[in-house]
N, C-alpha and C positions, 0 to 999 in steps of 0.2 A: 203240290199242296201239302203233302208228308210232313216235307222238310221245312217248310212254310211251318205249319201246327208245330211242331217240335221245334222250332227256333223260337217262339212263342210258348212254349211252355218252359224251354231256358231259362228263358227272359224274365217269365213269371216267379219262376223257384230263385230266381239271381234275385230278383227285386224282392223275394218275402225273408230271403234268407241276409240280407245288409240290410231290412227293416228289421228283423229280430236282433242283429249285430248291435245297431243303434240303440233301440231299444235296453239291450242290454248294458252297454257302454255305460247309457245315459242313469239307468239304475246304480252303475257303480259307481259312478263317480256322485252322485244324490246322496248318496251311501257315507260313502269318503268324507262328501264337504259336511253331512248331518254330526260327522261323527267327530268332524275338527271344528265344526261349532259348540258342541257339546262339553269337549274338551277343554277350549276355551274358556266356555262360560264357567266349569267347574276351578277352569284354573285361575279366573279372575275373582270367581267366590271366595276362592283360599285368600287371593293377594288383598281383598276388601273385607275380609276376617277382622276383626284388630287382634294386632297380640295380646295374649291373656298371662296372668301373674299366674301363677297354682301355689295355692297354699295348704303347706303340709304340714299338719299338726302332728306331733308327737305326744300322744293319750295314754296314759296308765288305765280308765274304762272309758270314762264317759265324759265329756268334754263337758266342766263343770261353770265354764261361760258362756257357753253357746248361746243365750239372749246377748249376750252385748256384740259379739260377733253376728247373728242375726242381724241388728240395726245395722250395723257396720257393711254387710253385704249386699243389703235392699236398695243401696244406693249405686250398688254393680252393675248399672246397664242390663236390665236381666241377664244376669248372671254372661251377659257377651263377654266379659271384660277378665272374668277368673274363674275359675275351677277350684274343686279342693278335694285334698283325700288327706285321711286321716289313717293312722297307724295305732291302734288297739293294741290290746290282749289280745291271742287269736281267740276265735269262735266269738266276738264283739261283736255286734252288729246295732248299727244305727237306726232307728224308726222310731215311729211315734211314743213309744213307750221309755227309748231309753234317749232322748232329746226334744226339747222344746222348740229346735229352727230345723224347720225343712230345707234349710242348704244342706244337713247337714247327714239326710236321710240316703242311706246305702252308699256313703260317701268311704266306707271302710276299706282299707285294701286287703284283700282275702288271702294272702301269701304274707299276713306277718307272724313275727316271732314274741317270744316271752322275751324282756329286756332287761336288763339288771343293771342299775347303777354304777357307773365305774368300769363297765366289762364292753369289750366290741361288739356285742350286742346292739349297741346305741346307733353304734356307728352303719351297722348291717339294718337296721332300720331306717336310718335315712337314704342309705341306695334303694331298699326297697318301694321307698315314696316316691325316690326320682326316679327308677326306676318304669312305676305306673305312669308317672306325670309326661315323662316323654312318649308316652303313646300317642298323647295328642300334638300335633304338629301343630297347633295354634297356642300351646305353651312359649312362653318367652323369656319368662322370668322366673325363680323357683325359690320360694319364702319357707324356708323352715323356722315353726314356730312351736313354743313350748304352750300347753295344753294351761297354762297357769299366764299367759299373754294378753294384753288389750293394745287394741289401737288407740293411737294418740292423736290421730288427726281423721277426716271424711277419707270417704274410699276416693275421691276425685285427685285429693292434693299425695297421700300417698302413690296413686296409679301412676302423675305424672312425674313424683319425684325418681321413683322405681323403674320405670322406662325410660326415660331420659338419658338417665345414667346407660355409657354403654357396653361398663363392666361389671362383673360384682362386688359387693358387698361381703369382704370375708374379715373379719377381727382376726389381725395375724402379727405376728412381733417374735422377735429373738427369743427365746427360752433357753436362757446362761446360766438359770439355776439347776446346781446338782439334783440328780435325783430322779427325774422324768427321762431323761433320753437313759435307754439301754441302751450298752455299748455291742450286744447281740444284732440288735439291728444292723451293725455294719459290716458289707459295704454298700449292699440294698440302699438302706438310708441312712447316707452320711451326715453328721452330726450339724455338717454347717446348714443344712436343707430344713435343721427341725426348727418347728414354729411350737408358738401357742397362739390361742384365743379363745372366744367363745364358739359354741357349735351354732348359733343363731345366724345363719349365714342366707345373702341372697344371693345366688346363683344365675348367670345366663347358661343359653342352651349349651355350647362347648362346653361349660365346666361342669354343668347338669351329666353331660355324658361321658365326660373323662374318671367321674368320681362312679357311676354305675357300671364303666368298663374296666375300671383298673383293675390287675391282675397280680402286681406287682407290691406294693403299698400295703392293701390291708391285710394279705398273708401275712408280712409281719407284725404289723398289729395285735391281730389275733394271737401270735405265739410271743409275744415280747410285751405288749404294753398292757399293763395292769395294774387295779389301785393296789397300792398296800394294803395289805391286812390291816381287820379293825384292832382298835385297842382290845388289849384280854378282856378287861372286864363283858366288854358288848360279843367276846366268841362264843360260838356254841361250843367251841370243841378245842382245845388247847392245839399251840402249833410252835414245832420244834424250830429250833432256830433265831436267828437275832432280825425282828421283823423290822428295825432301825435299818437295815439295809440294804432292804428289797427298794424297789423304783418304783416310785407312787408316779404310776403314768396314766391318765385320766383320756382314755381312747379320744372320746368326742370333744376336748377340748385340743387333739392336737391334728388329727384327722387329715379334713379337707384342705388346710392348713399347711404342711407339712407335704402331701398331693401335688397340690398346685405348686409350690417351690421346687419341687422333685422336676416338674413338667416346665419349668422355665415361664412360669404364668405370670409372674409378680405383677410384672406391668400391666396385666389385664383386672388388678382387681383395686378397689378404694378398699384399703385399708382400714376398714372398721368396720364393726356391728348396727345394724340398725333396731337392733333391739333395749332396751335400758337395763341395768340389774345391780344394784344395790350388792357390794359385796361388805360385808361389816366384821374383819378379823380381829375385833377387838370389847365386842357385845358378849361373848362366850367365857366364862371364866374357867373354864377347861381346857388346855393349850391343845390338846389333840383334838377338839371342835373349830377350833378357831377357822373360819375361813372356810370353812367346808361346801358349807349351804349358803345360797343369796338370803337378805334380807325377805321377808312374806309381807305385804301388805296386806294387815286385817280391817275390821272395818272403821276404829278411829284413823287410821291415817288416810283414808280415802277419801281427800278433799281437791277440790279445783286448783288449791293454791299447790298441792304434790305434783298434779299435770303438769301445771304451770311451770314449773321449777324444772322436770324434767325437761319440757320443751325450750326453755331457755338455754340449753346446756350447746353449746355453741363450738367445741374442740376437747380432745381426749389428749389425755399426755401417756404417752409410752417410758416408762422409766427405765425398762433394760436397755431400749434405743438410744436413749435422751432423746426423742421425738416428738414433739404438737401434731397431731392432725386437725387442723381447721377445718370445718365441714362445710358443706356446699352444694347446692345444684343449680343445676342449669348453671353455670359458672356463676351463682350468686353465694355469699353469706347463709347458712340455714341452720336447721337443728341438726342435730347428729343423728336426732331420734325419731322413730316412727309406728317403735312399740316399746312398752315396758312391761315386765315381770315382775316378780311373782305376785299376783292377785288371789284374794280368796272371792269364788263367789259372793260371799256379800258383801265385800268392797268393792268387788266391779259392778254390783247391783246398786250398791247405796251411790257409785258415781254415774250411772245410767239414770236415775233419779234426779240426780241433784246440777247435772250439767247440763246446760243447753245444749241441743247442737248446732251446729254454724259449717255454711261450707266456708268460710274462711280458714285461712292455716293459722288462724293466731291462739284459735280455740279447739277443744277434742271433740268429736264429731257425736258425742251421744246423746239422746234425746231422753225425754221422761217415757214412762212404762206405770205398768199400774203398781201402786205403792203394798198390794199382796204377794208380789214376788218379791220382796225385798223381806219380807216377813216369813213366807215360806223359808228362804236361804235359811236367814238368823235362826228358825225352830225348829228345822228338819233336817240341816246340813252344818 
């Protein structure tokens, strides 16, 4: 009977201790598969994300369009569709006080620098922008824009001309005139690698990340490329030497530019700007102005038919190339353009006024507004 009872309590402790087994098993693997559902679903959220544009404003304070870029954003898919950070003064901050669109509220990146015209400073703030902008992994596309910028078309026909494409957008061409390339630069950056163009550049995510990692490139920048000194008249302080033949090398127009040829990219970018800009070397009756500055749209020229004419602009000629670029997307015929420069608040106020908007691409996307901000601009700005 002993041995009976204790074969039987065996048996008992056998059967509670491969129920707890199971038990337990069954909890891990509950566990396992909650945890590759979960995963799943996060990693199917990212893949049903849509890619987003990030647009990076470069601001001297205060971003002095920010209504017409408001209208222009509200048609963003709540904001699904883009991001934006803006690069200040440091200690700038955006909110109610110091802008009229709440896109545009604490949108500031808190790691910038004071910037100075002509110096690599410029250039050190646009890594900082892309810098922020690749934190987010549903960035795809990377729009640096000058704080003096409008759009020319709805956020719809922009989104899908910018994605589509599935390189970037970098304004780049031979720079055979004396004077820009330092011969210090070499053998870092060899002379046949240097570009020009404009700094208005759209960017995909590799090239986003090659200009924020490079290590190479803009050390020399920084020690070699700089404007010439101004004329005497405009110095503070007289400077020894013959300023005829220093190397008037303008960082941001040669930069990313210059980067990408370095890295064997050429083939990954369309060769042009999507930006517009009026450059007018012959309005200045001062030869050392000449060509300096772009054209400023004040508020007579800010008419339907100025849009108009920009968006008709259908190929750029390259003259140190001898090259046409015909523009195009989606392998169609298009505009070259998708923003123009330089606007004054009350010219991009008085064309928020006076243009319909239309999601069509034949027209610019802006709607009417109340006719006291346009009056506000003119008396207090």
């Amino acid at each position: 009977m002993k041995r009976k009872s204790s074969r039987i309590r065996c048996r008992t402790k056998l059967a509670v201790l491969l129920s707890l087994t199971f038990c337990i098993g069954t909890f891990i693997l509950i566990q396992k598969q909650s945890s590759r559902i979960m995963n799943l679903d996060t990693s199917n959220s990212h893949l049903n994300q849509k890619p987003k544009m990030a647009f990076l404003f470069i601001a001297r304070n205060r971003l002095p369009l920010d209504l017409v870029w408001d209208e222009f954003f509200q048609q963003g898919q709540d904001e699904g569709e883009f991001s934006i950070y803006v690069h200040s003064r440091p200690g700038f901050l955006f909110n109610q006080a110091t802008t009229k669109s709440r896109y545009f509220y604490g949108r500031q990146v808190n790691n910038s620098i004071q910037v100075e015209w002509g110096e690599a400073s410029m250039i050190l703030a646009e890594r900082i922008l892309l810098h922020n902008a690749l934190k987010d992994a549903t960035n795809e596309r990377f729009l640096l824009l000058s704080d003096s910028c409008i759009p020319l078309y709805n956020f719809s026909y922009i989104y899908q001309y910018v994605m589509s494409t599935p390189t970037s957008f970098v304004d780049s061409f031979a720079d055979t005139k004396d004077g820009r390339y330092n011969p210090k630069m070499h053998p870092v950056i060899p002379k046949f690698n240097w570009r020009k163009g404009s700094q208005w550049a759209v960017l995909i995510k590799n090239h986003a990340e090659i200009v924020v990692n490079d290590n190479t490139v803009f050390p020399e920048f920084q020690k070699h490329c700089r404007r010439r000194s101004l004329p005497e008249f405009w110095r503070d302080r007289p400077i020894h030497g013959d300023v005829s033949k220093e190397h008037n090398c303008i960082p941001d127009e040669h930069y990313v530019q210059t980067l990408l040829a370095q890295n064997g990219l050429e083939d990954e970018i369309t060769k042009r700007t999507l930006t517009h800009t009026l450059w007018d070397i012959s309005s200045s009756k001062d030869r050392e102005r000449r060509g300096w500055h772009p054209v400023t749209y004040k508020l007579p020229d800010a008419t339907p038919k100025l849009v108009k004419t920009i968006q008709k602009i259908d190929s750029i000629h390259y003259e140190t190339e001898n090259r046409r670029e015909w523009c195009s997307s989606k392998e169609k015929p298009s505009s070259c353009f998708l923003f123009a420069r330089k606007f004054t608040r009350a010219a991009a106020l008085k064309l928020l006024h006076t243009v319909s908007a239309c999601t069509c691409a034949e027209t610019p996307q802006f709607r009417f507004l109340y006719f006291a901000e346009l009056i506000f601009a003119l008396i207090f700005l």
